[in-house]
N, C-alpha and C positions, 0 to 999 in steps of 0.2 A: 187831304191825308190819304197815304195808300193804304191802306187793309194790310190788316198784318198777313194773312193769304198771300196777297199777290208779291208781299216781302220777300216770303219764303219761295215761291216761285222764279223769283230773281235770283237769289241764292244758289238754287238749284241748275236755274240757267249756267251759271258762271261756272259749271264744271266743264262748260266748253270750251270757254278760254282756257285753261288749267284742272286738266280732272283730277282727281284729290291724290290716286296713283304717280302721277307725272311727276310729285313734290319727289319723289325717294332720287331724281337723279342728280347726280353731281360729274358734269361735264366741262372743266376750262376749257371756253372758248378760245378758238384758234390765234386770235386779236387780244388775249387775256394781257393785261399792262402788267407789269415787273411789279411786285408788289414792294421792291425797298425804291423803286421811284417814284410810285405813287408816295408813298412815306415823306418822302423828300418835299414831294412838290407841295404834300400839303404842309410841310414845316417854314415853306420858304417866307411867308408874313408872319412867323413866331418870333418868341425872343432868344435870338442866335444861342446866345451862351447856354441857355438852358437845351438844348437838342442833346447836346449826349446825354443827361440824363433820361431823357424821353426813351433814347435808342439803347442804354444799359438795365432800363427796366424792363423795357420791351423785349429783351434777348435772355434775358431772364429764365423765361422755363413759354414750351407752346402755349399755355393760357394765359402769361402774361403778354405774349405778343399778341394775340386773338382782341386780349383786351383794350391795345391799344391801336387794332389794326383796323377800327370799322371802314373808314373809306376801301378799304381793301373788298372787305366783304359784301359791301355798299354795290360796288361795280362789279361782283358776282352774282349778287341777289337780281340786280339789272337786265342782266345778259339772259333772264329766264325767264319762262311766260311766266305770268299771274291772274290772278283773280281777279283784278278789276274792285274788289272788293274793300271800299278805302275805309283807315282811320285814322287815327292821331298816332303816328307811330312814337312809343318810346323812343325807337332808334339805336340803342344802346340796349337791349333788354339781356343781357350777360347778367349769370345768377350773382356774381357780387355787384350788381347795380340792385340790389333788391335788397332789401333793410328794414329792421324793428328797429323804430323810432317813437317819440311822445308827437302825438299829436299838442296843436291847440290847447286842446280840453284836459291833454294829462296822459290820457289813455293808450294804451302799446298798440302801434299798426305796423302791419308790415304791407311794404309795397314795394312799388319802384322806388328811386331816390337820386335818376341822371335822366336829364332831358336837354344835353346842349343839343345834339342830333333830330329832337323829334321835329315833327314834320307830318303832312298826312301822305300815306303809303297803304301799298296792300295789306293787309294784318296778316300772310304769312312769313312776310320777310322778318318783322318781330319774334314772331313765332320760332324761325327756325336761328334764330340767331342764338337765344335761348336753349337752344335741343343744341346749337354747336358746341356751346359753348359747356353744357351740361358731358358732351362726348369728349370735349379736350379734357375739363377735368378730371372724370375717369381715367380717362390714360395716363393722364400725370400722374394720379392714383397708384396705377398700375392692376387697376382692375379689369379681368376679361372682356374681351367684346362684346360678348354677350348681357353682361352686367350692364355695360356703357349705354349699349341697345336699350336693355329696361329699363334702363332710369330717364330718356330720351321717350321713349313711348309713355312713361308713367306721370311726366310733365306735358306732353299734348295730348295725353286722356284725361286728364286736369281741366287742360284748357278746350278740351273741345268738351267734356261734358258741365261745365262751369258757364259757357255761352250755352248751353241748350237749355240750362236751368233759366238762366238770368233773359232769355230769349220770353219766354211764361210770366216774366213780372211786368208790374206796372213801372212807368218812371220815377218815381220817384223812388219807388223802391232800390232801382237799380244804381242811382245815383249816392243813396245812403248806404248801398253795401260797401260792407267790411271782412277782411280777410283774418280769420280766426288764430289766436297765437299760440294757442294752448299746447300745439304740437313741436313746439322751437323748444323749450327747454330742456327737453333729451335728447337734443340734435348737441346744442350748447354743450350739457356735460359730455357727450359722446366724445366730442374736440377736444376735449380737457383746457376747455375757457371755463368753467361753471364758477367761480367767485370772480374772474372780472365784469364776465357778463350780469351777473347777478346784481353787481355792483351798476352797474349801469343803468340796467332794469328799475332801479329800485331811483335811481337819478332822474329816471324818465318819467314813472309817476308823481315824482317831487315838482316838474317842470324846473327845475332846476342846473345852470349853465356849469354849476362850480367844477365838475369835474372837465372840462375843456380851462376853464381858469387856470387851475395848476397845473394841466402841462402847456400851455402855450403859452401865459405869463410869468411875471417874476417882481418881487416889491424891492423897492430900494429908495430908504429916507420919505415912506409911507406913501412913495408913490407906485403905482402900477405899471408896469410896461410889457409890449409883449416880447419874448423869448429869440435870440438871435440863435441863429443857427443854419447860416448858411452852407450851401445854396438855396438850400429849399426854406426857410424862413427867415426874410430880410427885415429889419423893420426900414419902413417907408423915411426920406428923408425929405429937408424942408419941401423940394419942389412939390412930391410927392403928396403929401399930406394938405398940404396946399390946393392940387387938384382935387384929391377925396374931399377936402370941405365943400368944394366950387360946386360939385356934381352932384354934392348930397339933397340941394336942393332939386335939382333936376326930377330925383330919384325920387323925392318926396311928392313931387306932383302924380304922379302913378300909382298910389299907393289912396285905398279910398278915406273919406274924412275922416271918419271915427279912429283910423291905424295913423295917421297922420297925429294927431292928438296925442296918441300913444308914443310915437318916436320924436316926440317935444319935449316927452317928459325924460328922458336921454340924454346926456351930452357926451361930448367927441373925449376920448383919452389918449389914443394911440392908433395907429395903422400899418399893417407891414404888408410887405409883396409873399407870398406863400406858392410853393411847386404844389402841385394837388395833381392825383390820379394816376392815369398812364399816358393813355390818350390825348390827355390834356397839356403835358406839360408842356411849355412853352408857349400856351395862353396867358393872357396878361391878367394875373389875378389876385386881390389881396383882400386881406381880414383886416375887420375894422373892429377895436372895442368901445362899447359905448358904457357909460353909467349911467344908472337910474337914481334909486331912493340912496344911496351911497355906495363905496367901493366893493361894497359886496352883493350888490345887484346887476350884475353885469352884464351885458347883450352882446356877441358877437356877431355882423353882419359879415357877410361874403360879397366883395363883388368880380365877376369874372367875365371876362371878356368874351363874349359870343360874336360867335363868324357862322358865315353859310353853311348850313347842315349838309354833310357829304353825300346826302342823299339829293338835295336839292339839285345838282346837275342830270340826276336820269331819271326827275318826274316832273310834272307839270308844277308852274309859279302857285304856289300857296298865297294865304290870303293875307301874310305880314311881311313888310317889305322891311323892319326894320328888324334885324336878327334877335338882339335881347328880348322884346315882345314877341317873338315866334315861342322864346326857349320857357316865358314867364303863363303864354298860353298854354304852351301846351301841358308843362305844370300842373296847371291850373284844372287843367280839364280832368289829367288822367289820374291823378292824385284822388285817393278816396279821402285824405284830411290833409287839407292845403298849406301851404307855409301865407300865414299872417303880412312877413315881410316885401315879399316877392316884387318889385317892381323893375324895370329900366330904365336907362338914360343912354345918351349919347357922351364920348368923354372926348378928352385931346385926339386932335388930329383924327378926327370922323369917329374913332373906332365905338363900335355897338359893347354895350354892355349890361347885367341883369344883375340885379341885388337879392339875398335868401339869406334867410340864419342858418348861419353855418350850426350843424345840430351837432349836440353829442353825444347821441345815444345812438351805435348803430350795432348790426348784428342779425344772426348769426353769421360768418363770411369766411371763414377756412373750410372752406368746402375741398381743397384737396388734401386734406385728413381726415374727411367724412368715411364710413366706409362703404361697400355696394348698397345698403341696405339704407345707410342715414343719406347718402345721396339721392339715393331713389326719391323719400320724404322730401326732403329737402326740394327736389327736383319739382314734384305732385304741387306743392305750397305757391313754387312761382307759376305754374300755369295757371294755376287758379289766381292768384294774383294780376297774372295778365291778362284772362278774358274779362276780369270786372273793371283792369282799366279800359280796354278796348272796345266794352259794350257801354263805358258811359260817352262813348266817340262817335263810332261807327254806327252801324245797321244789325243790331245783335241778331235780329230776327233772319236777315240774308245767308248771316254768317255761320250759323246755329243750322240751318237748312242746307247750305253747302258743306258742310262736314260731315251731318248725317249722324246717323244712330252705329254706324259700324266704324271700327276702327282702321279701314282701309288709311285714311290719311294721317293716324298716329304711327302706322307701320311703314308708310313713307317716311315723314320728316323724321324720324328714327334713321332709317336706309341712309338718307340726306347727309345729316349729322357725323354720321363717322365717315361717309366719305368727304365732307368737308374736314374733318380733327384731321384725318392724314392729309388733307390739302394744306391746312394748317401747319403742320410740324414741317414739311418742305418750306413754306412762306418762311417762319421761325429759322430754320436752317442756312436760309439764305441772310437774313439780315444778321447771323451769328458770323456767317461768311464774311459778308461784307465787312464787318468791323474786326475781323480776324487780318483780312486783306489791309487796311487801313482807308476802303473808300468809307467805309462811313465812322466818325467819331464817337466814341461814346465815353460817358464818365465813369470812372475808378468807384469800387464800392463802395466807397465810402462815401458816395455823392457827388463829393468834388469835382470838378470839370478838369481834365488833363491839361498840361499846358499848353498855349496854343489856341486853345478853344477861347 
């Protein structure tokens, strides 16, 4: 065992690969790849038809593209020295990847709530993905730069004084921390959500599916089905449903005894293909409804296809070789109250895949109607949320020491932040181009795919 001492020692070291100042620059490399190529190349094993909608969400407004651009920022983070300093990256840590949800047990948590990307990485590439993503929103906002600055500094004085606390604890302590809710309800009504959120809220204590029930299903001659509404929700046909039974056992061996027991007492109703995220679309992914004690005890499962995390090309082979189990570990780890469901299988024609309850409880996430001030908050909640994922991973004690007691390295990845938000709105710009030009396709607002596609 090393002493905590010589932890922190190591920490301290590592300002020599990366000293905490150096975070503030944002320089495209001269070899920087075409960010609607990269786009491209990663859609080339998607499911074709679905790509303009990918590319009409993404041109959307700058933090919609941000959010669906990680491979892009992926091979930015790349190109710049780091810390050495690894842990279970979220990989996605963008503040609407972060959500108040029911746990397990009932109880409101807020955490992360996307892990197809995670992977282990330095903990500031997480870091600063967050603080980007916190500077695009501002701007979208239309709040000053300076705002943009303090909401970006007030999210990594979160998260770096959140590691120096949780650096002081025992394990277990640190593994049973939980990130406090009490402050999300005057964020909520600030947005003028406060009776659907409410409404949620109170769904989430109940542990209760029904409100995902009625919007995704629909009854006809007492049967249940779920809701068509293509493109983005298909239900699944014979082949289809066919495979989801085939795989479900697969799916069931990953999952330990006692939850096995639990999804026997379930049977199968319906299945559809579902668009999900931004990022994501054109992953192969669909909702499964189960029954329990009768038609009003419902389970929704998710299962979605997992591919190689875009980070896996510029770090070293991790320790899961088959992707679903990369996405269901790392879950697993960084999650302060874990999804019950979680397992994977392998399906048709090789492809990797991971199974989760699709939740429905989520929130607070109109963050660009927030104002300077609920941003800021809002901003503080996810750092701290992400050093308590990243100290149940990593080396909190290294990392706690490498950041220090002064705010030298929140006043960088601040600096960082907005000069990535305007690398950003060029990236954004270009893919607006493109499909202005006709090199890239995208779907009509309405979802619909143009013809052709």
């Amino acid at each position: 065992m090393i002493a905590p001492q010589e932890r922190a020692r190591q920490g301290r070291a590592a300002r020599k690969n990366a000293s905490r100042s150096s975070h503030g620059a944002w320089i495209p490399s001269a070899d920087r790849a075409d960010p609607v190529t990269v786009l491209e190349r990663q859609g080339a094993d998607r499911v074709q038809e679905l790509l303009p909608v990918r590319y009409a969400r993404m041109a959307a407004s700058p933090f919609s593209f941000l959010r669906g651009a990680v491979a892009v920022m992926a091979g930015d983070l790349a190109a710049q020295w780091n810390t050495g300093l690894t842990v279970q990256l979220c990989g996605d840590a963008n503040l609407l990847n972060f959500g108040l949800f029911a746990s397990p047990e009932g109880t409101l948590v807020f955490d992360l709530d996307d892990f197809d990307e995670t992977c282990p990485g330095p903990f500031e590439w997480d870091v600063k993905r967050l603080a980007a993503s916190i500077a695009v929103a501002s701007r979208g906002s239309g709040h000053p730069q300076s705002a943009a600055h303090a909401a970006c500094r007030a999210a990594v004085a979160a998260y770096r004084t959140s590691m120096r606390r949780l650096a002081g604890l025992g394990e277990l302590a640190v593994w049973y921390e939980r990130t406090d809710t009490k402050g999300l309800l005057p964020l909520i009504d600030a947005t003028r959500h406060r009776d659907r959120r409410k409404s949620a809220l109170n769904g989430g204590r109940a542990r209760t599916t029904l409100p995902a029930l009625g919007k995704l299903t629909s009854e006809a001659d007492g049967v249940r089905r779920i809701v068509h509404d293509p493109p983005l929700l298909v239900p699944a046909g014979p082949p289809d449903i066919a495979a989801v039974r085939k795989i479900f056992g697969d799916y069931r061996s990953t999952v330990s005894e006692e939850r096995r027991i639990l999804l026997d007492r379930y049977h199968f109703v319906d299945a559809a293909r579902k668009v999900v995220g931004v990022g994501g679309v054109g992953t192969r992914c669909f909702i499964v409804l189960l029954a329990g004690r009768d038609a009003d005890d419902p389970l929704f499962l998710q299962i979605k296809e997992a591919v190689r995390s875009v980070y896996e090309e510029h770090l070293p082979a991790g320790p899961y070789v088959h992707p679903g189990h990369r996405v269901v570990a790392g879950q697993r780890l960084l999650q302060a109250a874990g999804d019950i469901f979680l397992g994977w299988m392998t399906g048709p024609r090789g492809r990797a895949f991971y199974w989760r309850r699709l939740r429905d409880v989520r929130g607070p996430a109109d963050v660009e109607a927030m104002s300077a001030t609920e941003l800021r908050s809002y901003a503080r909640l996810c750092g701290t949320a992400l050093a308590r994922a990243h100290a149940r991973s990593g080396d909190r004690m290294a990392i706690a020491a490498y950041l220090g007691g002064s705010d030298t390295f929140d006043r960088a990845v601040a600096d960082f932040a907005l000069r990535y938000a305007a690398q950003n709105a060029q990236d954004h710009a270009a893919l607006v181009e493109a499909i202005a030009s006709g090199l890239v396709n995208a779907a009509g607002p309405d979802g619909a795919a143009p013809q052709g596609v």
